[in-house]
C-alpha positions as CSV (number, residue, x, y, z in Angstrom):
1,X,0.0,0.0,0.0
2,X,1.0,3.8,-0.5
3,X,1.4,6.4,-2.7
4,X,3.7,6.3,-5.3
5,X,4.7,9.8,-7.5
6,X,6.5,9.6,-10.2
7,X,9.6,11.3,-11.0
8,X,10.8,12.9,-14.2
9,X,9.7,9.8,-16.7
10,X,8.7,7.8,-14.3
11,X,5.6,6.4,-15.6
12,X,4.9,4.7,-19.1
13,X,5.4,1.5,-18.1
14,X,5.6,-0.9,-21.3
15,X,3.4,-4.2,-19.8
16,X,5.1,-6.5,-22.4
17,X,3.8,-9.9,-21.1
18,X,0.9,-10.9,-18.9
19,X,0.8,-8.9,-15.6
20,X,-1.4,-9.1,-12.5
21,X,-1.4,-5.7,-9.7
22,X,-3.1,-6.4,-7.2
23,X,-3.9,-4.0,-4.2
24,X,-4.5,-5.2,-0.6
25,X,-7.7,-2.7,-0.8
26,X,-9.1,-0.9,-3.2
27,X,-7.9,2.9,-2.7
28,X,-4.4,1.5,-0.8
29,X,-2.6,2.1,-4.1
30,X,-2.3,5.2,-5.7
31,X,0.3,5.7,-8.4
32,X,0.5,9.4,-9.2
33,X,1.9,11.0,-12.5
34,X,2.1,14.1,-11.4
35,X,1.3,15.4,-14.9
36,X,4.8,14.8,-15.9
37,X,4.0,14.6,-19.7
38,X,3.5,10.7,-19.9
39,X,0.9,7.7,-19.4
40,X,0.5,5.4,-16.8
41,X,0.8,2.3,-19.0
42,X,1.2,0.6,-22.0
43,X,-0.5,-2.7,-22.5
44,X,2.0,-4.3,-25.6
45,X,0.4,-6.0,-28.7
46,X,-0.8,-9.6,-27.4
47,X,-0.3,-9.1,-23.7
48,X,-2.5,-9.3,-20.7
49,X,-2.8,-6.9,-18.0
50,X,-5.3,-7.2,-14.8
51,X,-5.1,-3.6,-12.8
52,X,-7.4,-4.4,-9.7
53,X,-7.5,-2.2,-6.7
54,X,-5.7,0.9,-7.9
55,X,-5.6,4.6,-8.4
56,X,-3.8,6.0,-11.4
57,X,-4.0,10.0,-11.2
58,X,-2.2,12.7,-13.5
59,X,-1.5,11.1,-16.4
60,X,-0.4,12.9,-19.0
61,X,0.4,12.3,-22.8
62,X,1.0,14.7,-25.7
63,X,-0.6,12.0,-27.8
64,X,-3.1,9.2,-27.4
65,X,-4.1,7.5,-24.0
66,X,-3.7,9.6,-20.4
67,X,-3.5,6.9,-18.7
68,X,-3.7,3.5,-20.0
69,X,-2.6,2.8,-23.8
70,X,-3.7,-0.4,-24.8
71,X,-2.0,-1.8,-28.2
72,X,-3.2,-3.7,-30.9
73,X,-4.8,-7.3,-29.3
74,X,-3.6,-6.3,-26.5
75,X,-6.2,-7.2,-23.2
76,X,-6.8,-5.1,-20.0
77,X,-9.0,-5.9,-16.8
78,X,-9.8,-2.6,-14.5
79,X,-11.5,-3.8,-11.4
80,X,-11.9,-1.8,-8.3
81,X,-10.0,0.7,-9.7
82,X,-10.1,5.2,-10.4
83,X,-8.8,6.7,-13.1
84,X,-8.6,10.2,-12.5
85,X,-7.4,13.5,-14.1
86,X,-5.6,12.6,-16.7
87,X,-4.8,14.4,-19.7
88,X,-4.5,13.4,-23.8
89,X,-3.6,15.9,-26.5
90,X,-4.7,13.7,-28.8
91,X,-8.0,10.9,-28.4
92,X,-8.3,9.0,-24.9
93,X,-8.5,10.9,-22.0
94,X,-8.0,7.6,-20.0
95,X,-8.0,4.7,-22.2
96,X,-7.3,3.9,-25.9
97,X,-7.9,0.8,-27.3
98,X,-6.3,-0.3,-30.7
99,X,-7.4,-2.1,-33.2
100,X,-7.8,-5.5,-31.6
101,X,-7.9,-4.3,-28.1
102,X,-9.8,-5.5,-25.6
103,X,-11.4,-3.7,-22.2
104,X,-13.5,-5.4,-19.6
105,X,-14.3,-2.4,-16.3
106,X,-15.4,-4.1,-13.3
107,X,-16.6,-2.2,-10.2
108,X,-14.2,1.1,-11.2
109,X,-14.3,4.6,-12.2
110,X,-13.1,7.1,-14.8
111,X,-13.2,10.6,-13.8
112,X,-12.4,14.1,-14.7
113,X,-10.2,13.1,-17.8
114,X,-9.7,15.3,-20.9
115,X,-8.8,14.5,-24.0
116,X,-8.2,17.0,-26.9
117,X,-9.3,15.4,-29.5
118,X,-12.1,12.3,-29.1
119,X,-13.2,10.1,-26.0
120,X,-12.6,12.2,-23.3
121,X,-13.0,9.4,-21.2
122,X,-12.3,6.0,-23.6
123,X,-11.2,6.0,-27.4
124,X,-11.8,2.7,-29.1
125,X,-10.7,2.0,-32.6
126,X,-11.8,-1.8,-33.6
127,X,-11.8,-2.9,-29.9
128,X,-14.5,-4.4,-27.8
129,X,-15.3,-2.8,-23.7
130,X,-17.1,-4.6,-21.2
131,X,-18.6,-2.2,-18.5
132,X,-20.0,-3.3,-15.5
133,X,-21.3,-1.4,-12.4
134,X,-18.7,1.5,-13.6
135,X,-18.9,4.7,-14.1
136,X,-17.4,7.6,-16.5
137,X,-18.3,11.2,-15.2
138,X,-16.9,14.5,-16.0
139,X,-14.8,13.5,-18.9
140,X,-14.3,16.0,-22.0
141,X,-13.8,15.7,-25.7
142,X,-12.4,18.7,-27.8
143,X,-10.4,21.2,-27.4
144,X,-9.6,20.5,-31.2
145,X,-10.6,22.6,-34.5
146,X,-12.6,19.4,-36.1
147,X,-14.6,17.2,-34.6
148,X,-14.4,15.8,-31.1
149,X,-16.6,13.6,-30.4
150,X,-17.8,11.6,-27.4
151,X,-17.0,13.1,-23.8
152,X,-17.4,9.7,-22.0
153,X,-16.9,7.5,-25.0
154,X,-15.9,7.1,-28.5
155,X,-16.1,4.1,-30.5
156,X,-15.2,3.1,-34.1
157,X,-16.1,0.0,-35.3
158,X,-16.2,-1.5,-31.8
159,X,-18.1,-3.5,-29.9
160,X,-19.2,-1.9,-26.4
161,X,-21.5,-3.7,-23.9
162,X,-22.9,-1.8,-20.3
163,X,-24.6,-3.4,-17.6
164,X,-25.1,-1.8,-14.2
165,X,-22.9,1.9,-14.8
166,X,-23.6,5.2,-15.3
167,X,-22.2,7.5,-18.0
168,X,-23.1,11.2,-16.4
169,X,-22.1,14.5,-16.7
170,X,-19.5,14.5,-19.9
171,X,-19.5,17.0,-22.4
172,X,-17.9,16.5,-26.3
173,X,-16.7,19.7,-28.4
174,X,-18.8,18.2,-31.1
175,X,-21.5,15.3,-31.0
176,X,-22.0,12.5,-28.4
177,X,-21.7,14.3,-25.0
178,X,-21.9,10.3,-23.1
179,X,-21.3,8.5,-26.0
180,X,-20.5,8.8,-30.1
């Protein structure tokens, strides 16, 4: 348990292979960005990541994915976890999903992220998201000069499924304040 702040590049971890963290408690884990300029994660191509019990705050990225970047057929499970403040210049406030990806929320919540561009909250492209009894809240799309699109969620070509959550209070530059 604890609070852990990241130094100067301290975050962007590359989760090459499959990885399990696991907090005691939900909340005893907070892993802090500090809005340093980079992500929490990266979720390689083909790997499996389980976050369950954890707080990831001020992530930042001058591109794609605030927090957690999740590459091509790559697989993440949130459970019991916040996601909160984080930052994209780019589409993602949170997550991004590439082509491939897949997202299963359990029991979490993403909150007060911003993305620039599209999905203040998530950004799928080709991907698939399970979401259950989670919520996205005060997320923002677009910032940008086209169109941004989907404060809490934005999905291309994907496959989302919702049971039990909430998708309140998000706002999109464009179209789709919840979802697009």
């Amino acid at each position: 348990p604890g609070l852990y702040r990241a130094e100067a590049g301290g975050c962007n971890i590359s989760l090459p292979a499959d990885v399990h963290m696991v907090a005691d408690a939900p909340g005893t884990v907070v892993i802090d960005c500090q809005g340093t300029g980079h992500r929490h994660f990266v979720v390689a191509a083909g790997a499996r990541a389980v976050l369950d019990g954890l707080t990831l705050a001020n992530g930042t990225s001058g591109a794609d994915a605030g927090c957690v970047l999740v590459a091509a057929g790559g697989t993440i499970t949130i459970r019991n976890s916040i996601m909160t403040n984080c930052i994209a210049d780019n589409n993602g406030g949170a997550l991004y999903l590439a082509e491939g990806g897949t997202c299963t929320i359990l029991k979490s919540v993403l909150e007060n992220c911003v993305a620039s561009g599209s999905g203040g909250g998530i950004y799928m492209l080709s991907s698939s998201l399970r979401l259950s009894q989670s919520s996205i809240h005060r997320c923002a799309a677009g910032s940008c000069t086209s169109s941004c699109n989907g404060g809490a969620l934005f999905t291309h070509g994907s496959d989302v499924w919702m049971s039990g959550g909430s998708l309140f209070d998000n706002s999109a530059g464009d179209q789709g304040g919840a979802m697009f």
